[in-house]
N, C-alpha and C positions, 0 to 999 in steps of 0.2 A: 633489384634491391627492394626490400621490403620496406614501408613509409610508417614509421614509427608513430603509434596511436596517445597521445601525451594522456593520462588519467588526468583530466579537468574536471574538477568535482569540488570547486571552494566553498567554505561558510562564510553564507556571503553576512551575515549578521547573526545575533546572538537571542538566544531565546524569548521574544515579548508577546507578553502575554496579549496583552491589546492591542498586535499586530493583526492576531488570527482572526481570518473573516470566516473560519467554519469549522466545523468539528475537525481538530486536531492531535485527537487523544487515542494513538495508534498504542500506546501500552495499553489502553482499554483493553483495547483487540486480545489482547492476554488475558484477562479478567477469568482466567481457567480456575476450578477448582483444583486444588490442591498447593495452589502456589503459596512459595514462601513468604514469610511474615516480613521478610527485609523489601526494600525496591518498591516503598507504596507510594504512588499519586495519587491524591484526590482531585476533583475538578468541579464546578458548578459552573452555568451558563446564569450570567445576569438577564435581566429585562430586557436588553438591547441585544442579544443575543451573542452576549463578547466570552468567551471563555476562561475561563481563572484553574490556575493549576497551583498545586501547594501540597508539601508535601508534611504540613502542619495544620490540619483545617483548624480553623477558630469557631466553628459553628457547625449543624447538624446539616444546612444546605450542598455540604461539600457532597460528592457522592464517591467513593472508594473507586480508584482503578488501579489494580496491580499487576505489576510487568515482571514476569518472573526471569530471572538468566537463565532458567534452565532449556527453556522454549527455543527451537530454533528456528531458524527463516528456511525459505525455499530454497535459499542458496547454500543450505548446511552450516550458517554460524550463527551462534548464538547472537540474542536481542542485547541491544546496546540502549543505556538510557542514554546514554550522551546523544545518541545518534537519533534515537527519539524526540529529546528535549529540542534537539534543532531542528526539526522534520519543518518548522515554523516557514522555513527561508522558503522553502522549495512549494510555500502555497499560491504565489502568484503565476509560476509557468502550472501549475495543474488545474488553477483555476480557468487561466486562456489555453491549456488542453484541452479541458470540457469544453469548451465553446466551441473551441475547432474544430473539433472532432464528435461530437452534439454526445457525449455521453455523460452521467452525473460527476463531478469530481467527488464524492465521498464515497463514490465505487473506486475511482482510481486511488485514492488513497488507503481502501481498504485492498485493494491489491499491491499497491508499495509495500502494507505493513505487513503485509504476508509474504511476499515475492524477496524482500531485501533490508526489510525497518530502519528504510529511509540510510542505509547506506549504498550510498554512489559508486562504492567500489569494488563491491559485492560481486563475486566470479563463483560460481558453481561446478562442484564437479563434473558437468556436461559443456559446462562453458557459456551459460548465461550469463552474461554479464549488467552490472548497470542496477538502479533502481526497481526498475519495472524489469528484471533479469530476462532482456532478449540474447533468443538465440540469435548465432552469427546470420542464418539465412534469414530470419524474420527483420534484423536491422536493416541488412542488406535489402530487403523486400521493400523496407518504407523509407530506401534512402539515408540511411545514419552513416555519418562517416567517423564520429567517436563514439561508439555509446557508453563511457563512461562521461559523457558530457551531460547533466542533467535533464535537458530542455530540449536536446536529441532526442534522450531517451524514452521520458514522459510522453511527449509530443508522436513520438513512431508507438510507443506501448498505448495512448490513448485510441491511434488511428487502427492497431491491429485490433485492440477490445472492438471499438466500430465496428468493425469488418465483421469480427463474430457475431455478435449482436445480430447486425441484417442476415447474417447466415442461415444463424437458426432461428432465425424469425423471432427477434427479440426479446426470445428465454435466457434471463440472464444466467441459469443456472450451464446449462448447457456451452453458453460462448465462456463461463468461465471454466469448466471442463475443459474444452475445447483451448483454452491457455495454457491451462495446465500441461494435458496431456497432447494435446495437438488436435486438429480439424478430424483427420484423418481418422483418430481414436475414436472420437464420438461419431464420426460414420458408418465403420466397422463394427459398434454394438447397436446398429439399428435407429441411430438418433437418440441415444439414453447416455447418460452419463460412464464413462468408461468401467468395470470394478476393477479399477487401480488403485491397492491402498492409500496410495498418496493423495489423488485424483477425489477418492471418495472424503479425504478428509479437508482437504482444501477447497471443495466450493462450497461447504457453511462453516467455515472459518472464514475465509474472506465476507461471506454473509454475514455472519453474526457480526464484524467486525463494521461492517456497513450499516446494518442498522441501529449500534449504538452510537455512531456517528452522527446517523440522518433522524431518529429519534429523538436524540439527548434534548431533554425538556428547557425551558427556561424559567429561571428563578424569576418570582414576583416580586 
């Protein structure tokens, strides 16, 4: 008899701004040319490094982030502001994922916001599941016994990115390849990144999305 997986994936609290102890602006990550003029966030980082979003700026400090619906996630659905606006709750298990697992957390977050835009419940037509969208053997690899359970998830997807990292001798571009398309992939093209369309266009998307994270200035 098969042991029914509950999708535990609550909000656990509601968007605050002066909750966020780090860059939290995964619609950034969208910040594509072309995107539509509806769906705009601004944001600016005070002196103390606290993040302010508004999608009224009162001053020229704000700086533009726009999250287009057209864009989709890894998992094949389209980006959710709701699902962004809340991305807030879920920064304390990725900040003690980075810890645990000794990788940056505004890598992992720029792979959330690529992988699944911070929805939990996110299934892919291969059948990734979860935030950080593990496969059924990769869960199964680091131990998960829900991965629609957030803190599962984060937690096994931080310990796999690790694993990559030491692999390829901590090219981050290569273990996030290697996410993508698998270990295997990047061994088979000689230790270079796969030419998988997908592949080639997800490890500087997840980039870019990292370093306007780990970048974003702070207001004087």
């Amino acid at each position: 008899m098969r042991r029914r997986i509950a999708l535990t994936c609550p909000y656990r609290k509601p968007f605050n701004n002066m909750g966020l102890k780090s860059a939290l602006l995964f619609a950034s990550l969208l910040a594509a040319a072309g995107a539509g003029a509806h769906s705009r966030i601004y944001m600016y980082v005070d002196a103390d490094g606290v993040k302010h979003y508004t999608d009224v700026p009162d001053s020229n400090r704000y700086k533009l982030l726009v999250l287009s619906p057209q864009d989709f996630t890894r998992s094949g659905e389209h980006y959710s502001a709701t699902m962004l606006a809340r991305a807030a709750q879920y920064d304390s298990i990725i900040e003690k994922a980075a810890v645990s697992a000794a990788v940056e957390p505004n890598l992992l977050r720029a792979v959330i916001v690529v992988e699944s835009g911070f929805n939990c419940r996110a299934v892919s037509k291969r059948g990734a599941v979860g935030l950080m969208q593990l496969m059924p053997a990769t869960a199964s690899r680091f131990g998960v016994s829900n991965p629609y359970d957030p803190k599962e998830n984060i937690h096994a997807g931080a310990r796999y990115l690790k694993f990559l990292m030491d692999r390829f001798g901590q090219n981050v571009r290569l273990a996030l390849a290697a996410y993508n398309a698998g270990e295997d992939a990047v061994d088979r093209n000689g230790g270079q990144i796969p030419p998988f369309t997908e592949t080639m266009a997800y490890v500087p998307k997840v980039l870019k999305i990292y370093r306007m994270l780990t970048e974003q200035p702070r207001a004087t």
